[in-house]
VOGU-3710 file (C-alpha; in Angstrom, 3 decimals, decimal comma):
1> xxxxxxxxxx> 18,211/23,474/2,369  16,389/23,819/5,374  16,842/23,043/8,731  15,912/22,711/12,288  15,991/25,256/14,918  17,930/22,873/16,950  20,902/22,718/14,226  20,862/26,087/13,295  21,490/27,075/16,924  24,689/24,477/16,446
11> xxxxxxxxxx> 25,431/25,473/13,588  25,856/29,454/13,168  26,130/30,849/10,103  25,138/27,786/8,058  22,823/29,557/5,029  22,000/26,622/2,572  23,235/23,960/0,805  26,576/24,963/1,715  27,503/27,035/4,875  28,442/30,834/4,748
21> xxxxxxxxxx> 31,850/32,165/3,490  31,592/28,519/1,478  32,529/26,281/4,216  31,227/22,656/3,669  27,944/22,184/5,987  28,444/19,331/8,261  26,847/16,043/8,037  23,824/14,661/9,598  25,616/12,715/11,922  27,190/15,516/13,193
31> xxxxxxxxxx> 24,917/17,801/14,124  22,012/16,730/17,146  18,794/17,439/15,097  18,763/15,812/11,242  18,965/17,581/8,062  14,725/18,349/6,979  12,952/19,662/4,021  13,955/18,260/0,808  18,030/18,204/-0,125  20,761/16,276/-1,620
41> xxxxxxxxxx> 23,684/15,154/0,308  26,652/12,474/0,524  26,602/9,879/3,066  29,982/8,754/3,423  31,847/6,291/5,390  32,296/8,101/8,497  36,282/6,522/9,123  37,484/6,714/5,619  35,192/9,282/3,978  34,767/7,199/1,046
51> xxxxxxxxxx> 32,012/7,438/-0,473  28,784/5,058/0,398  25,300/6,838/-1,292  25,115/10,442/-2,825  21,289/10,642/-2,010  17,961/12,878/-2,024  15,761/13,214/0,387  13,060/14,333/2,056  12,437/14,407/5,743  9,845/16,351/8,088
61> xxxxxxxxxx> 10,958/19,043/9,786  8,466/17,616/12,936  10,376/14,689/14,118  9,227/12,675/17,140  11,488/12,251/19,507  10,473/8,297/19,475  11,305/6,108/16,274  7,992/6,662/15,078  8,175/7,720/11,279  8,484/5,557/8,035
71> xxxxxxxxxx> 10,885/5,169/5,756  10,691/4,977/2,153  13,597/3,830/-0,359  13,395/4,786/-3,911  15,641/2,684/-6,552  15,995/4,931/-9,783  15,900/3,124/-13,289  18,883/2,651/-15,803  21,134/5,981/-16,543  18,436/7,557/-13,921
81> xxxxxxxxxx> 20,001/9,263/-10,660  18,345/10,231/-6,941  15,768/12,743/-8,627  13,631/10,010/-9,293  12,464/9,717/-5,628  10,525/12,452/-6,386  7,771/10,620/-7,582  7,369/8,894/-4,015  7,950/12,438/-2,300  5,037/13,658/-4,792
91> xxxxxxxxxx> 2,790/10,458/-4,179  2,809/11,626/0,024  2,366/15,111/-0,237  -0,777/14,312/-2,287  -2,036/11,802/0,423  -1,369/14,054/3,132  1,057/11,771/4,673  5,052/13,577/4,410  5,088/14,379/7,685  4,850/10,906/8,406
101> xxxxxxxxxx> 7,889/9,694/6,179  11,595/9,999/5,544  11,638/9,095/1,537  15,004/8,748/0,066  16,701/8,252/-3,174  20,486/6,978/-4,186  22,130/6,846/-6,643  24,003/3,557/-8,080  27,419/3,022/-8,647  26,915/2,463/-12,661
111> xxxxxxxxxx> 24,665/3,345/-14,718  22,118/0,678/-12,952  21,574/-1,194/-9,678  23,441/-4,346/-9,629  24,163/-6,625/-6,642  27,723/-4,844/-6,266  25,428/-1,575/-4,744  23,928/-4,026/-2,247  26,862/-3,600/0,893  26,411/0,173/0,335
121> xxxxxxxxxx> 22,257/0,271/0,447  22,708/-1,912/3,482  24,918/0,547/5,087  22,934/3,837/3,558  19,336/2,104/5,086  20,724/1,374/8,583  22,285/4,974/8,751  19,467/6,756/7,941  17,373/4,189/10,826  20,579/5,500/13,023
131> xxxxxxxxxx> 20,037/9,254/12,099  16,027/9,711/12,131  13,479/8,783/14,495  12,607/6,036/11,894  10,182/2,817/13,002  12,059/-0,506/11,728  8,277/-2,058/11,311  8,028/0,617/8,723  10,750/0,436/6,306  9,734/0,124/2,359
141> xxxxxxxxxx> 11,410/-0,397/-1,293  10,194/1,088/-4,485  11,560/1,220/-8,107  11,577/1,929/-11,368  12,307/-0,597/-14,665  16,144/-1,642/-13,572  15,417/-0,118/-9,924  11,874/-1,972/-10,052  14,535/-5,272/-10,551  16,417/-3,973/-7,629
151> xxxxxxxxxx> 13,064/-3,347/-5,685  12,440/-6,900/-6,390  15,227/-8,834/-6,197  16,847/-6,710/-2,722  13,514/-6,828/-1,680  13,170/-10,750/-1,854  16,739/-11,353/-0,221  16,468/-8,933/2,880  12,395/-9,583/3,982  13,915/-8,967/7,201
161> xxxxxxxxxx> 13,948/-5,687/6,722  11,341/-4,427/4,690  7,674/-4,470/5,041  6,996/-4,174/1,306  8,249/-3,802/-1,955  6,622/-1,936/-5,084  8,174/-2,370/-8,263  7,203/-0,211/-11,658  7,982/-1,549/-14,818  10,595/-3,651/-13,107
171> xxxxxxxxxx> 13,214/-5,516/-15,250  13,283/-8,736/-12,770  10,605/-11,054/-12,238  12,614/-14,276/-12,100  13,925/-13,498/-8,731  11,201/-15,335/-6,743  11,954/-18,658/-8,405  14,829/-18,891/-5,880  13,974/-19,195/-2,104  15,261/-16,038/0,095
181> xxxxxxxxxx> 18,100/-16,287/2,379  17,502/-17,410/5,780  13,503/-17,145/5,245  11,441/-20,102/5,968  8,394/-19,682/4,107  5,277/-21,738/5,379  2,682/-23,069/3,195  0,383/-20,877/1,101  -2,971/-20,297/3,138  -1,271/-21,677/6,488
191> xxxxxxxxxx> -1,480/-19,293/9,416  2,786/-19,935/9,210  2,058/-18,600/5,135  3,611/-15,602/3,167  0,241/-13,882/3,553  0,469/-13,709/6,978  3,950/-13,564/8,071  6,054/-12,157/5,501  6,373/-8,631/3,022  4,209/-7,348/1,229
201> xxxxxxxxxx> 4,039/-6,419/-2,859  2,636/-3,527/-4,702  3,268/-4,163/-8,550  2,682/-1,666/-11,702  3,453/-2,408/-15,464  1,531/-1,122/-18,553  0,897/-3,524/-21,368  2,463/-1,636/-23,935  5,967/-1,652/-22,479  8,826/-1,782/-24,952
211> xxxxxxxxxx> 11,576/-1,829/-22,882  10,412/-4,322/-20,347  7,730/-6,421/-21,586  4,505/-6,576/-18,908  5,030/-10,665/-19,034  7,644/-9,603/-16,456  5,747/-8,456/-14,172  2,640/-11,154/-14,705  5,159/-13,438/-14,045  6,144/-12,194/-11,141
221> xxxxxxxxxx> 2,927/-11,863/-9,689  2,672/-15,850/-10,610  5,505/-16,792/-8,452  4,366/-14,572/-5,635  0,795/-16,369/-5,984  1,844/-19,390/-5,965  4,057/-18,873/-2,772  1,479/-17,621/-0,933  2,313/-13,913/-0,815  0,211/-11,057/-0,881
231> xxxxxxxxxx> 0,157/-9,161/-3,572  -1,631/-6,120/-5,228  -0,818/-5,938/-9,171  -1,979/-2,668/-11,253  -1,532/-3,565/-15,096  -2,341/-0,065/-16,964  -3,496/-0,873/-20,252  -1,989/1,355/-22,765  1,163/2,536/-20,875  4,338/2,220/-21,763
241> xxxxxxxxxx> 7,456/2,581/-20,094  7,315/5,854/-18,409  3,691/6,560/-18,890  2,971/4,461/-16,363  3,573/7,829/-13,961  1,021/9,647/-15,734  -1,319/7,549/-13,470  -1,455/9,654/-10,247  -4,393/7,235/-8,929  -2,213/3,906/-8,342
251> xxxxxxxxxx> 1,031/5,969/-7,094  -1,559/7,656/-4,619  -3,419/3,910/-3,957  0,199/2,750/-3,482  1,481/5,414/-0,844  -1,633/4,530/1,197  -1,141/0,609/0,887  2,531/1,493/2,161  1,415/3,784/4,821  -1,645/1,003/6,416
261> xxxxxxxxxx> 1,465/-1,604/6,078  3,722/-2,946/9,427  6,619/-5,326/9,065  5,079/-8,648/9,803  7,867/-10,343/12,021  9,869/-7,196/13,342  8,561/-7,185/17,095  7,093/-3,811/18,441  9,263/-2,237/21,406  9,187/-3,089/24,781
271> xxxxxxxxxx> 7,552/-0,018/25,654  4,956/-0,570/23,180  4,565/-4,719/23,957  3,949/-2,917/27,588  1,248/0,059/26,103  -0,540/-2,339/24,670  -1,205/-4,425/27,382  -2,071/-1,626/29,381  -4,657/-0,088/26,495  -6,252/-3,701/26,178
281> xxxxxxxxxx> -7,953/-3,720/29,548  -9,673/-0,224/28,936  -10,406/-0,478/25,313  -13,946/-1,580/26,064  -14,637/0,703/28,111  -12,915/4,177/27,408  -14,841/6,973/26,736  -15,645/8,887/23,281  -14,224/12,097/25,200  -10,938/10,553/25,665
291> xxxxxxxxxx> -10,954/7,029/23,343  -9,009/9,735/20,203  -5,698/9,257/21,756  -5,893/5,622/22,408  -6,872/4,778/19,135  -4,218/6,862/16,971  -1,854/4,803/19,422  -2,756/2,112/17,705  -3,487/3,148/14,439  0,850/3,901/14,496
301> xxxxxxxxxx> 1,689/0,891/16,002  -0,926/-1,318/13,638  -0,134/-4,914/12,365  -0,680/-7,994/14,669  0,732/-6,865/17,791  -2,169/-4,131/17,950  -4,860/-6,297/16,497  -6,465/-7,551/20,302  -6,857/-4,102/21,783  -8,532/-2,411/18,496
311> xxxxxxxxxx> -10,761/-5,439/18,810  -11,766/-5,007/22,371  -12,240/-1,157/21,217  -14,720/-2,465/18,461  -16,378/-4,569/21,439  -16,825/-1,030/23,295  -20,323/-0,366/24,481  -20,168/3,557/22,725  -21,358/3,553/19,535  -19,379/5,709/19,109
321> xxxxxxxxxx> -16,181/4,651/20,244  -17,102/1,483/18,237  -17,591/3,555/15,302  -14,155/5,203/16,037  -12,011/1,851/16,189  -13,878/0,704/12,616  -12,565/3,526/10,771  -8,839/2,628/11,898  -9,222/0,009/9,881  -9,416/1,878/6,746
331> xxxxxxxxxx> -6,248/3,396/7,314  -3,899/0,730/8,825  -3,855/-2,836/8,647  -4,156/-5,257/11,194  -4,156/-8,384/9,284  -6,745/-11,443/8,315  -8,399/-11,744/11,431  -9,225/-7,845/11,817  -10,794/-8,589/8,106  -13,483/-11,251/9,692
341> xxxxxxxxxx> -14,300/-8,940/12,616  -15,298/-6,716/9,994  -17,200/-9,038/8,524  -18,841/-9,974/12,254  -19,860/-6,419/12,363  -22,282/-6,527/9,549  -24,555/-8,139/11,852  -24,312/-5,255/14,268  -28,199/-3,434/15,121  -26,789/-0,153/14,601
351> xxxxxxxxxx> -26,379/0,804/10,755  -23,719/3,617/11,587  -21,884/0,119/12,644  -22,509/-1,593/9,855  -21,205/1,624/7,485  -18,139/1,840/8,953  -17,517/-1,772/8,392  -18,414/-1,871/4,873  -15,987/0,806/4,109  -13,158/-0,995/5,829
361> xxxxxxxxxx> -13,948/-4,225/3,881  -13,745/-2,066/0,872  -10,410/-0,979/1,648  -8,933/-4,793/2,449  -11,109/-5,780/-0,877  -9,151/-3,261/-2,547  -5,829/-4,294/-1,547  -6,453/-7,845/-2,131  -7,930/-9,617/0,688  -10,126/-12,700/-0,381
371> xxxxxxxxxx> -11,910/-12,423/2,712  -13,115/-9,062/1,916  -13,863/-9,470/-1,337  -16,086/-11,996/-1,075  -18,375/-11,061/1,922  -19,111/-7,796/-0,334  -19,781/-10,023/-3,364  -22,051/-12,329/-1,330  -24,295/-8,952/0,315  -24,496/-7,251/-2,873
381> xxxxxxxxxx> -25,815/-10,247/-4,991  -28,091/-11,189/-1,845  -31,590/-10,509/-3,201  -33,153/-10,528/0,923  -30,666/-8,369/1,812  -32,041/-4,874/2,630  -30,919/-2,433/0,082  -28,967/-0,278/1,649  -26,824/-3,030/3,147  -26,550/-4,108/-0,805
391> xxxxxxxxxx> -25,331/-0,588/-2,031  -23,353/-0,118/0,856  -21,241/-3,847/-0,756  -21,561/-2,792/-4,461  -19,556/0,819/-3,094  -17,254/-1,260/-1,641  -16,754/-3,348/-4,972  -16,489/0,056/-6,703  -13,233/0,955/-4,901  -11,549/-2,787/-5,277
401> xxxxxxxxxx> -12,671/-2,233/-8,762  -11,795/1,370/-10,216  -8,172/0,152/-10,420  -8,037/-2,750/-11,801  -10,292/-1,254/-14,579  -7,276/0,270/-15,750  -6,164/-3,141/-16,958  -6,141/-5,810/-14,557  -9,439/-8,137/-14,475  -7,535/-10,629/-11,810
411> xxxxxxxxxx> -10,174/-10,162/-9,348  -12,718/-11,255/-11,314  -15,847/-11,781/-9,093  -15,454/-8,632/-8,270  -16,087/-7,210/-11,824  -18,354/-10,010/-12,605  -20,550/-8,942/-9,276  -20,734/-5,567/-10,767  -22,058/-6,713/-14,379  -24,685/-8,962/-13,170
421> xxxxxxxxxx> -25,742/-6,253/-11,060  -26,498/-4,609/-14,003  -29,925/-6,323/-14,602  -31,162/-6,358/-10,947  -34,180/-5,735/-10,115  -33,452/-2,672/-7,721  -33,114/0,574/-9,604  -30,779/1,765/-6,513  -28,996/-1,568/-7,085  -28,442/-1,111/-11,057
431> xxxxxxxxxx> -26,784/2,457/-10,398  -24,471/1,658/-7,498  -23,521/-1,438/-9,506  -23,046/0,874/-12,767  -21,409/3,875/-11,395  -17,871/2,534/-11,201  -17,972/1,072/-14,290  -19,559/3,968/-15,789  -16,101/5,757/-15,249  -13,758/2,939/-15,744
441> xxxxxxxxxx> -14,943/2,057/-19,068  -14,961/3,571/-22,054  -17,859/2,046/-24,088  -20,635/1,106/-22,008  -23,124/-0,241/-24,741  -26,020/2,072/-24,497  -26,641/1,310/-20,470  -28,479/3,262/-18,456  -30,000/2,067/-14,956  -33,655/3,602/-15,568
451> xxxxxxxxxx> -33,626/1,749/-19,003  -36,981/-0,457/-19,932  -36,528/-4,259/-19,597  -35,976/-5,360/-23,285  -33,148/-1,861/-23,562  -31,846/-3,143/-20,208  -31,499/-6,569/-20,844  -30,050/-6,068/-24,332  -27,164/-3,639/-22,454  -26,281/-6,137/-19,790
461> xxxxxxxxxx> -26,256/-8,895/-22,443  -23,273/-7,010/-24,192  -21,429/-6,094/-20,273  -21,304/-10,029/-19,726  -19,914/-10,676/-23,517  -17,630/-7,802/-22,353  -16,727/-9,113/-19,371  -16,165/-12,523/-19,823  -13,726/-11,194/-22,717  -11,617/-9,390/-20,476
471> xxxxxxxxxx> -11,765/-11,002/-17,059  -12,809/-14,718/-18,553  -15,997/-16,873/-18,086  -17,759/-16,295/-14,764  -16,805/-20,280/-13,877  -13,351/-21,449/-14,935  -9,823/-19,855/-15,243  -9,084/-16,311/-16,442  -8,637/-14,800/-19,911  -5,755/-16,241/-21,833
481> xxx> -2,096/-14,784/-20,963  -3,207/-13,798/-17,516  -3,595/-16,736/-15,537
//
């Protein structure tokens, strides 16, 4: 156990998990600066004593004195306990990003999350906002196989609180059939829609699941579609149950997706409504010498609410202030409407510009946003394009791509882009094009970029059979059991 300066100098003599001579250590609530570092604990009812969560967690021992950290909730999976939080904890020490989060795991009353652990999560969640400087916009769910149910199905009843939901292997899937309490839900593709208003989802499963079968989770991601709600879905062919893990890349994809991620309808604070405003009439034209601090202001506070002023940043007369605001946007996002100024800054003169907005298109492409997805399709099949501009799209397909490689071929103009790439005339354009597939794919037919015509031709002949196997025909629906 570690712990702050601040609550050691209230608490003398404390050495560990328990205090010296074996006295209990007191609670977080009871000391002025929380509990850090990773530890286990008991949060109990603080009139009765009963019992409400016997948790881990982790929690950086930097703590703003403003609620401006996240906060991540880990569900464990049947006869599991709080350990398995750890693979969240793991996931944001590889991105960099613990210092930004409190991550926490319970454990369940039985041997499984069931809705009779619901009144206690509610109560362990709004103690731990109480106790840590934590940012209500920022609040997300994750879980494994019956704690991927609970992800789901907790998730889907309290969107009021959580900004998005990620579910492994999760044992649920029928949950969405049934609309959430005291949500309206506008129409798919309105500006009132799921997309644009509500939480977000992050699913895994690997097709060779024998304790929850993947149709689960394809299911899931059906009802979600059809609602209107974003969604990112990693299918891992050839993982099973807990093998699914093993696949540091989508935990690591998923962290990020949690960290760029703002609660949709949770207002920002009156002293942030009242930043912003001020930061909106110099965006355009603060200097590079002092624009750093502005723009990790609103890199924090992200979403909607920070969407205008990053804008007018963008609209700055600095290149490289301009340049500055565009790579935000690969780390937070600001929803649809940031994605089509990103796509208005292709036609910028300066090709520095026009960099940094490819690479945040390839980050919403990634993550799922049509938008983005198909601007980079359009520029890299584009023939009068210059070619730069085209490998600069066909990168940005490359990271959407690498993936859903793994299994998922839902996306499938983005795959197909990539294939029929494959016989371009541009030698620079056939090994962008090839390069992600190169490592996503195990057989790749005898292709090489620099191969004659006839070779060539013969290769990418066998990538479309290929392709249209696994991600269906390049007009039409999608391959059979996927729809």
């Amino acid at each position: 156990m570690r712990i702050s300066a601040g609550a050691l100098f209230l608490v003398v003599g404390l050495a560990g998990p328990e205090g010296a001579h074996g006295q209990a250590k007191p609670s977080p609530q009871e000391i002025k600066h929380p509990w850090h570092g990773d530890f286990k604990d008991d949060y109990k009812d603080p009139k009765t004593q009963a019992l409400i969560m016997h948790y881990r967690m982790w929690a950086p021992e930097k703590q703003p004195e403003q609620k401006h950290l996240g906060l991540i909730v880990w569900f464990h999976g049947m006869g599991g306990n709080e350990d398995g939080v750890g693979v969240s904890i793991d996931g944001a020490r590889r991105v960099k990003l613990l210092g930004e989060y409190v991550i926490m795991g319970g454990k369940s009353k039985g041997a499984g999350w069931a809705p009779a652990d619901d009144e206690n999560v509610l109560k362990w969640i709004a103690w731990a906002k109480e106790t840590y400087p934590i940012d209500p916009r920022r609040v997300h769910i994750m879980g494994h196989s019956n704690g991927g149910a609970m992800s789901e199905r907790f998730g889907w009843e309290h969107q009021d609180l959580f900004a998005s939901s990620s579910p492994y292997a999760g044992a649920g899937g029928q949950v969405f059939g049934v609309p959430p309490k005291g949500q309206k839900l506008g129409k798919p593709g309105a500006p009132d829609g799921p997309a644009e208003t509500k939480m977000e989802w992050y699913i895994v499963h690997g097709d060779k699941d024998a304790a929850v079968s993947v149709d689960t989770s394809r299911r899931a991601c059906k009802e979600l579609r059809d609602k209107g709600y974003r969604y990112v879905y990693r299918e891992i062919a050839g993982a099973d149950h807990g093998s699914i893990f093993q696949f540091t890349d989508v935990i690591d994809d998923n962290i990020r997706f949690i960290h760029a991620l703002r609660h949709k309808e949770i207002p920002v604070t009156k002293d942030e409504r009242a930043e912003l405003a001020s930061l909106a009439g110099k965006a355009k034209a603060e200097k590079p010498e002092t624009a750093g601090a502005m723009l990790a202001e609103l890199e924090r506070i992200g979403g909607g609410p920070a969407e205008k002023v990053l804008k007018n940043a963008i609209e700055n007369a600095d290149p490289e202030v301009k340049k500055a605001a565009l790579a935000v946007t690969q780390r937070t996002f600001f929803g649809k409407d940031m994605v089509l100024e990103l796509i208005k800054q292709l036609k910028d003169k300066s090709d520095e510009v026009k960099a940094e907005s490819f690479k945040g298109l390839a980050v919403a492409a990634n993550w799922r946003y049509p938008e983005a997805q198909e601007i980079l399709e359009q520029v890299a099949r584009k023939k009068a394009a210059p070619v730069e501009e085209r490998v600069h799209a066909i990168q940005g397909l490359g990271q959407a791509v690498k993936l859903d490689l793994l299994g998922n071929f839902e996306d499938k103009l983005v795959i197909w882009t990539l294939v029929l790439l494959l016989d371009d005339d541009e030698l620079k354009i056939r090994e962008a094009a090839f390069a992600p597939l190169e490592k996503g794919v195990k057989d790749t037919f005898g292709y090489a970029p620099d191969l004659g015509t006839p070779e060539r031709k013969a290769s990418a002949a066998k990538w479309k059979a290929w392709c249209e196997q696994k991600a269906g025909p390049l007009s039409g629906s999608g391959p059979a059991g996927k729809s």
